[in-house]
C-alpha positions in Angstrom: -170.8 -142.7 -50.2 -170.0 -144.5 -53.4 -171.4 -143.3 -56.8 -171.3 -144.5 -60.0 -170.5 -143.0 -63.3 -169.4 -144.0 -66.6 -167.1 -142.8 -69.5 -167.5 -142.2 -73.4 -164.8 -143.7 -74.0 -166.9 -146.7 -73.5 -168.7 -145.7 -76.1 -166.1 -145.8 -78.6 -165.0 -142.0 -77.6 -161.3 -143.0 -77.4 -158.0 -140.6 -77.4 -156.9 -142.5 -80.2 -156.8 -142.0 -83.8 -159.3 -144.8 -85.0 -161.2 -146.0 -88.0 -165.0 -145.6 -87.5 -166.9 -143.1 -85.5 -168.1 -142.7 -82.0 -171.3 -141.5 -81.5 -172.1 -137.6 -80.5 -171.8 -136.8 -77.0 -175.9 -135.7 -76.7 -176.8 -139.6 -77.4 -173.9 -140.5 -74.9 -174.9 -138.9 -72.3 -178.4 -139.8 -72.5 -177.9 -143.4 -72.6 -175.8 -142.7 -69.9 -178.6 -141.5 -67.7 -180.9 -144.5 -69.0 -178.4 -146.8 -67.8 -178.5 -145.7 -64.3 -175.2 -143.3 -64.0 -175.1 -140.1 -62.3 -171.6 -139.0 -63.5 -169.2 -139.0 -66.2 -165.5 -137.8 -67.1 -165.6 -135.0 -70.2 -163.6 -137.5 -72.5 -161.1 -136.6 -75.3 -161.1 -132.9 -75.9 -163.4 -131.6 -78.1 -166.1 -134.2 -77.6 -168.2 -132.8 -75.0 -168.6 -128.7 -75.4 -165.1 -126.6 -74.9 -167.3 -123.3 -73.6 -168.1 -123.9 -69.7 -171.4 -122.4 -69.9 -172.6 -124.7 -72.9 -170.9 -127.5 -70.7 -172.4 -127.0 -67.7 -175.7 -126.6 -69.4 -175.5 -129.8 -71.4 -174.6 -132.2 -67.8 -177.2 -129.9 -65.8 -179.4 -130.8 -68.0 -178.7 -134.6 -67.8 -178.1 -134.1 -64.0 -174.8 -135.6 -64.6 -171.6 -134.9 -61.9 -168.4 -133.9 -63.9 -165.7 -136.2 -62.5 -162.2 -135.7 -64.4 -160.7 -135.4 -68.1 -158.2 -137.8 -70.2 -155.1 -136.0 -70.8 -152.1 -137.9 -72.8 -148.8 -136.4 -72.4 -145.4 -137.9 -73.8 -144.1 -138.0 -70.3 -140.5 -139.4 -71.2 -140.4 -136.8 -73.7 -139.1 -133.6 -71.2 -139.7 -131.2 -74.6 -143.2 -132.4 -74.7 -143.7 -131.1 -70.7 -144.9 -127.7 -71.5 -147.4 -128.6 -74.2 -148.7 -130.7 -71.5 -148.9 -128.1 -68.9 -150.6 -126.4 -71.3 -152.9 -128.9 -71.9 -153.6 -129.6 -68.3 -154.5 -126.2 -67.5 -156.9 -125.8 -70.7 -158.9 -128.8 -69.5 -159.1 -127.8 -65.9 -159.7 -125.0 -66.8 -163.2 -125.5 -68.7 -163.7 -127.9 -65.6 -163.1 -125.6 -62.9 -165.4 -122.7 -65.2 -167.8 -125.1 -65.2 -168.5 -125.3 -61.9 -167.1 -128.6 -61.1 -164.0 -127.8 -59.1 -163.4 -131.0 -57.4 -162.8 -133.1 -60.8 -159.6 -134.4 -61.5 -157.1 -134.2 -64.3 -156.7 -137.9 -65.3 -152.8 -137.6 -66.3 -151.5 -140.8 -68.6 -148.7 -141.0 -70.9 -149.2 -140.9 -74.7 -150.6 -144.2 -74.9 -150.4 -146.2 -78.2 -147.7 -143.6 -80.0 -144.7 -145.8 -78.4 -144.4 -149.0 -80.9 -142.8 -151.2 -79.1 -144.9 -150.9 -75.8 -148.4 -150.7 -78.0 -147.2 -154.2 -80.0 -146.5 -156.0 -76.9 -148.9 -154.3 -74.3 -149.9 -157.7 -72.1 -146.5 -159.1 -72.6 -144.1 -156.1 -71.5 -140.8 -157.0 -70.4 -138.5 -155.4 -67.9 -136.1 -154.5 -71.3 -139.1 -152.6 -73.0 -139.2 -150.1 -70.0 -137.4 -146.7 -69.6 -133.6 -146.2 -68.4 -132.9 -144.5 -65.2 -132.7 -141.0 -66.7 -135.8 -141.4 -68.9 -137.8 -142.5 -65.6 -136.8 -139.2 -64.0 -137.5 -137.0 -66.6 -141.5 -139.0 -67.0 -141.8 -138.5 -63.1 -140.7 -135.1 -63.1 -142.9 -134.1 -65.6 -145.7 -135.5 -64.2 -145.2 -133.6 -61.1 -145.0 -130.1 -62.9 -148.2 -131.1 -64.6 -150.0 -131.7 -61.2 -148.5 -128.5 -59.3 -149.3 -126.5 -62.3 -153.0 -128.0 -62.0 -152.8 -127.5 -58.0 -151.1 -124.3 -57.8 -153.5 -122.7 -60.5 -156.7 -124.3 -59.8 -156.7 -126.1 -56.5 -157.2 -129.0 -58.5 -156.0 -132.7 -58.0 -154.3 -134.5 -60.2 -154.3 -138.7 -60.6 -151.6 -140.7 -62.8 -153.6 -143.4 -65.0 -151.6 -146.9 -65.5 -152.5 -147.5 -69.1 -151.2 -150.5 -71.6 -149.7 -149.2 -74.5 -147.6 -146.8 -72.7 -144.6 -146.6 -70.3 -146.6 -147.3 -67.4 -148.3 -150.4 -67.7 -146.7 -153.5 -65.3 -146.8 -153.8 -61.6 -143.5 -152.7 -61.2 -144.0 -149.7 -63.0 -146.4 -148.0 -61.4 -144.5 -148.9 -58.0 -141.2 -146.6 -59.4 -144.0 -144.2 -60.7 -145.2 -144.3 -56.8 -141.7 -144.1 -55.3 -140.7 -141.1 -57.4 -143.4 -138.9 -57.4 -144.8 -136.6 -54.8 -147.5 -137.9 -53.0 -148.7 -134.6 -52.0 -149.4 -133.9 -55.7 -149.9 -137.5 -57.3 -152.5 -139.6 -56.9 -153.0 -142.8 -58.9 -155.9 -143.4 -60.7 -156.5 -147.8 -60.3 -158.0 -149.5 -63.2 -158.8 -153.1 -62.4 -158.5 -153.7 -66.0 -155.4 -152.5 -66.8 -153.7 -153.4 -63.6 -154.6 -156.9 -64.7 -154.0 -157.5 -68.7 -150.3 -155.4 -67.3 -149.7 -158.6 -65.4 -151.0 -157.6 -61.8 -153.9 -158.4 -59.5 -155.6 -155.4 -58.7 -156.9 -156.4 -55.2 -153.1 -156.3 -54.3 -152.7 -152.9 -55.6 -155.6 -151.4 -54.0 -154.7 -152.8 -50.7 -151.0 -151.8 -51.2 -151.8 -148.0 -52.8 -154.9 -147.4 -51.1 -153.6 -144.0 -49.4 -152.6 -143.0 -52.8 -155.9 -143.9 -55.1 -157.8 -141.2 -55.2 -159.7 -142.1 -58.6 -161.0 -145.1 -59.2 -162.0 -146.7 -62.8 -163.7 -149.6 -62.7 -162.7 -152.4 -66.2 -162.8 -156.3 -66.3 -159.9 -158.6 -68.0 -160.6 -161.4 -69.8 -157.7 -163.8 -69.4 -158.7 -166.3 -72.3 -158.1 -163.1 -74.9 -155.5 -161.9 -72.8 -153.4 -165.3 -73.8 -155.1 -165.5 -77.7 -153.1 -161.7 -77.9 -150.3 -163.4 -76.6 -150.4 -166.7 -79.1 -150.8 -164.6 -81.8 -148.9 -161.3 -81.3 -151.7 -159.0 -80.8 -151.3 -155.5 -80.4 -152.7 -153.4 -77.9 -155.7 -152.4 -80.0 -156.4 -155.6 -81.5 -156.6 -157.3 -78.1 -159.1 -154.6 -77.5 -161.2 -155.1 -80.7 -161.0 -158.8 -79.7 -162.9 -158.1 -76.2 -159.8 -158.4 -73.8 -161.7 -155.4 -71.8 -165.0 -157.7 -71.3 -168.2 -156.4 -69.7 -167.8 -156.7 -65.7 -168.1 -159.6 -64.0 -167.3 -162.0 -67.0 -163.1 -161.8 -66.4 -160.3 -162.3 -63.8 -161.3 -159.3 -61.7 -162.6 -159.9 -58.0 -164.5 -157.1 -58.1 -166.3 -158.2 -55.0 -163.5 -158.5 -53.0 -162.7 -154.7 -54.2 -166.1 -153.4 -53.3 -165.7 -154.6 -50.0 -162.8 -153.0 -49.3 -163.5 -149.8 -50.7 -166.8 -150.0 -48.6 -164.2 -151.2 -45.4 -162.1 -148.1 -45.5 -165.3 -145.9 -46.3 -164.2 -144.9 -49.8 -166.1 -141.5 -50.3 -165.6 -140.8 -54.1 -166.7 -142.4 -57.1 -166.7 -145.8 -59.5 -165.7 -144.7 -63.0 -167.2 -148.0 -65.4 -164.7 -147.8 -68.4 -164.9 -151.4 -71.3 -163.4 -149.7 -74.2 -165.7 -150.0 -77.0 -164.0 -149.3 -80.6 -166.3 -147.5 -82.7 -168.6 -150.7 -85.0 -167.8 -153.1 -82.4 -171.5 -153.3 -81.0 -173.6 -152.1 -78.2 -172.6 -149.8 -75.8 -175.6 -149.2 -74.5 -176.5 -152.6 -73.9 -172.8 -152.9 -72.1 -173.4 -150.6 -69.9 -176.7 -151.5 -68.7 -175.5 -155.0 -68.2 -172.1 -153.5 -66.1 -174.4 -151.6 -63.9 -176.3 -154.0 -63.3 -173.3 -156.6 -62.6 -172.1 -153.3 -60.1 -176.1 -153.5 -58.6 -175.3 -157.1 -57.6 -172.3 -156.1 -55.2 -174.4 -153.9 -53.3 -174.1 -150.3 -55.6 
């Protein structure tokens, strides 16, 4: 069975450093509900309640599922491996205390604090990527991260493709494949990074499909997608300027990704994610019109 949830962070409840301010996680939630979702990921930490009775309270109360957490780590950095252990483990932690054991960890490099991949995300170029030894130290630390979650908490773990960081292009996220353990690392497809990273995410659901156990649902818009690349956008410019657009109004065939999910009988969940920077208008009214858009393929 398919179900369908959303994310703060498209309510402008992002891991990044940003002018403006998202709104609290009580009015989140609740438009959540009234937008027809029945789950959510706990976004950044600190945003939703850090005690797991006041947690599990809060989404009981909603009758919200708790379906994974965000968490950055500077994977080519091997010094920075611990504090993401660390990290990990804090955040499946309040998941598992919670009472929602089968959530994943949503692994993902630091996204945004590398300059070079967060000027040109869109446009990355095999001479922006990492050297042999850098890709083995990111792919190695990802692993520890995922046994440590695994070993500790029987949790799974799922690497995130994300612009703005290492792991953005088609070609990337096949070396991340090849040098990982599958036993520990599953990927987490977004359609709508897969596609502004210069892929087509049909292709990489087919071709990963064993592998993807997380699924987060984004559209590309292709018009802003070449405006960011006219004009030299960063990564969160070409965000501000929409390149994440409400579903069904990009590039993404997301019928022809329903109906493969549905084909293989895909028994998890739909994470909706369109990155909404805090002042940029209304969330509400984007998700209602996504889940709707999601209604229309049969959801």
């Amino acid at each position: 069975m398919i179900q369908i949830a959303n994310a703060p962070c498209s309510w402008g409840a992002l891991e990044f450093e940003l002018e403006g301010k998202s709104l609290g996680y009580e009015q989140v939630l609740s438009e959540m509900v009234e937008t027809g979702y029945t789950g959510t990921e706990l976004g950044d930490w600190g945003f939703m309640p850090s005690n797991p009775n006041e947690l599990r309270e809060v989404l009981k109360e909603k009758n919200l599922q708790l379906l994974g957490a965000f968490v950055p780590v500077a994977m080519a950095i091997e010094e920075e491996h611990e504090k993401g252990v660390e990290l990990a483990l804090k955040t499946a932690g309040l998941m598992f205390d919670a009472g929602y054991k089968d959530s994943f960890i949503v692994l993902a490099d630091e996204n945004g604090s590398i300059e070079e991949r967060t000027k040109n995300a869109g446009r990355i170029t095999p001479e922006m990527g990492l050297s042999e030894s850098q890709w083995k130290v990111f792919a190695e630390g990802a692993d520890k991260i995922a046994k440590a979650v695994k070993d500790k908490y029987d949790m799974r773990t799922v690497f995130h493709h994300h612009c703005g960081g290492y792991v953005e292009t088609p070609r990337e996220v096949a070396k991340l494949m090849k040098l990982t353990d599958p036993n520990l690392l599953g990927l987490c497809l977004d359609m709508g990074h897969f596609a502004f990273g210069g892929g087509n995410p049909l292709e990489a659901l087919e071709k990963y499909y064993k592998r993807i156990w997380h699924v987060h649902f984004k559209d590309y818009d292709p018009k802003v997608g070449q405006e960011a690349l006219e004009n030299n956008y960063d990564y969160f410019k070409s965000v501000e300027k929409g390149v994440f657009c409400e579903l069904g109004e990009g590039s993404v065939d997301f019928e022809s990704i329903v109906n493969i999910l549905k084909e293989n009988e895909y028994n998890g969940w739909i994470v909706v994610e369109q990155d909404v920077l805090p002042g940029m208008g209304s969330p509400k009214k984007c998700a209602a019109n996504n889940r709707q858009f999601i209604k229309s393929l049969g959801l």
